[in-house]
C-alpha positions, -999 to +999 in steps of 0.1 A: -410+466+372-386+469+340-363+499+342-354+522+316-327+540+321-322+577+302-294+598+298-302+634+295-294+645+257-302+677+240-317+657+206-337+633+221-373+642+237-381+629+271-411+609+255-392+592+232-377+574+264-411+568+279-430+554+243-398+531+241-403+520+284-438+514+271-431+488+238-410+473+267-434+469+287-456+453+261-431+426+247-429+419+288-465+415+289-466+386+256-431+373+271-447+367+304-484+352+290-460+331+268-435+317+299-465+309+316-490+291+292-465+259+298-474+254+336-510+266+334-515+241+312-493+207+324-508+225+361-546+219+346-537+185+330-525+175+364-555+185+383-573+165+355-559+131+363-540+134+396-537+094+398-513+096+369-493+125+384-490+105+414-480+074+394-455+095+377-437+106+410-441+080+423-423+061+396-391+083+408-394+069+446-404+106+458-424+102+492-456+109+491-468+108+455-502+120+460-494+151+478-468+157+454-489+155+428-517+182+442-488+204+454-475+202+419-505+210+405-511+241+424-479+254+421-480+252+387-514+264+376-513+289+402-479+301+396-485+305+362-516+321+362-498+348+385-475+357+361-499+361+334-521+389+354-487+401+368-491+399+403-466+391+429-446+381+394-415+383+407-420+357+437-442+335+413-415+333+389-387+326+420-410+294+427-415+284+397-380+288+386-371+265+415-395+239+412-386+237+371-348+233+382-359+200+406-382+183+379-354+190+353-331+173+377-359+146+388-374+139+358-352+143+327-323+127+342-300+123+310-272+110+325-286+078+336-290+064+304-260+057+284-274+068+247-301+068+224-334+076+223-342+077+256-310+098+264-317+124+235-352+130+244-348+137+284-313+160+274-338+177+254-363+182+281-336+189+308-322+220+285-353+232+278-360+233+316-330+250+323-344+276+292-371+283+313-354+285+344-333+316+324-364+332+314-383+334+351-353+343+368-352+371+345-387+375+348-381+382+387-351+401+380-372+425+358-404+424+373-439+422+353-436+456+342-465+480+332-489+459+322-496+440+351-512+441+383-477+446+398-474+478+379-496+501+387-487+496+423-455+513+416-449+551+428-455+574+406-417+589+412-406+559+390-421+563+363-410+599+356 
């Protein structure tokens, strides 16, 4: 759940605090659809030509390509999905944040080529890996907030 935090002051209503914890809990709501829409998809491709995942894996001598391949899959359009409905966000985005840190380190390994194109385009897919690894663990740091199926689980003592 995001947390917004108020100070009591004289000059400021009580549901100014609450309509600001609400736009919050919007921009969560397009932050997490837009986090996600990257794994639902590459998840959907995946499941749409498994052979070539495999092949792919396989290409970096990882043991059982196949099974790779359909674990990758679902963890990825599964995972992703779960974020966008909000629901068990915060252990969706833990796994996704760790599988996105092993294919950055499996897949766009920079450092084994010595310059050039090859070298530019997986440093470029490597940061942007570790970009979203930022955003999901903030995503589980925060929670899925109000808009979610996480959120209206929450207690109604929080959001007083």
């Amino acid at each position: 759940m995001a947390t917004t935090y108020s100070h009591s002051r004289a000059d400021i209503p009580h549901y100014d605090v609450r309509a600001a914890a609400g736009v919050n809990d919007a921009v969560l709501a397009v932050g997490r659809v837009l986090i996600a829409i990257i794994f639902v998809m590459s998840g959907l491709e995946k499941f749409m030509d498994l052979t070539a995942a495999a092949g792919q894996i396989g290409s970096k001598g990882l043991p059982l390509p196949y099974g790779l391949a359909v674990a990758t899959a679902c963890v990825e359009l599964g995972g992703g999905l779960l974020i966008i409905i909000g629901w068990q966000t915060r252990i969706a985005a833990l796994a996704l944040s760790l599988f996105t840190a092993v294919a950055a380190y499996f897949f766009h390994d920079f450092w084994h080529y010595a310059s050039g194109p090859e070298h530019t385009n997986n440093m470029i897919h490597f940061m942007k890996n570790v970009s979203m690894v930022g955003g999901l663990l903030t995503l589980m740091a925060v929670g899925a907030g109000r808009y979610s199926l996480d959120g209206p689980c929450i207690r109604a003592e929080y959001l007083r």
